[in-house]
N, C-alpha and C positions, 0 to 999 in steps of 0.2 A: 720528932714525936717518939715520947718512949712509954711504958707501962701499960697504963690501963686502956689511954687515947689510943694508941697501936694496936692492941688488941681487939675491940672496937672496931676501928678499920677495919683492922683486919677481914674481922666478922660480916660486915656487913659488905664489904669488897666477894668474899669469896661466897656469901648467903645469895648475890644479886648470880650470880653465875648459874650457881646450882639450881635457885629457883626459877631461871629464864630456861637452863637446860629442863629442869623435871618438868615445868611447863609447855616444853615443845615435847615433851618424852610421852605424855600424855595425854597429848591434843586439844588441851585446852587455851591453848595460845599458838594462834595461827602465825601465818610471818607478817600478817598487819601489827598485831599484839608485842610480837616479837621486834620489829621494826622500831613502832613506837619506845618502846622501852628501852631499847638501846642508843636509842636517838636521844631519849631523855637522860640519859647514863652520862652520852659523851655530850651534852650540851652540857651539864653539870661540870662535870671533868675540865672541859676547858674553859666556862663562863665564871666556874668560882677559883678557879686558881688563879685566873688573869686578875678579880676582883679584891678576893680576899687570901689571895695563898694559896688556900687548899685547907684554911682551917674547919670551913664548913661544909666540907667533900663528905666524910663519913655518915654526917647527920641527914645529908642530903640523900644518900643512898641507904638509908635505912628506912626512908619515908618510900623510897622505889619499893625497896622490898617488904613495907607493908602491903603495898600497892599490888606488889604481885601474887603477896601471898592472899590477898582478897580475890583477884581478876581470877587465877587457878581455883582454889578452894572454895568457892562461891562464898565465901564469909569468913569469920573468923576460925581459928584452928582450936580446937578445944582442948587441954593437954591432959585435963582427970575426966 
């Protein structure tokens, strides 16, 4: 994987971290929240790379971190 796919990954690899830290940083996500999500991280991780590779790792962890960024910010994040 190289350019933009990579980047992406990237993104969404090191967004799920940061957002599962600033949500325990917080206290809006207990170690239930916390559990759950990571649970769902590494089922991902090993259930689509055995299935499909790993091509649909990124897309799958970008739906977590909409997911987290809803369960922390009570909704969506408003950027203006």
């Amino acid at each position: 994987m190289t350019g933009a796919p990579l980047i992406a990954d990237l993104l969404a690899r090191w967004g799920f971290f940061v957002l599962v830290g600033f949500g325990w940083f917080r206290g809006d996500l207990g170690p239930r929240g916390i559990t759950i999500f990571a649970l769902l991280w590494l089922a991902g991780f090993v259930g689509l790379r055995a299935v499909f590779g790993g091509l649909l790792f990124a897309p799958y962890v970008a739906f977590l971190d909409i997911g987290l960024v809803f369960a922390i910010f009570k909704g969506d994040v408003r950027l203006m």
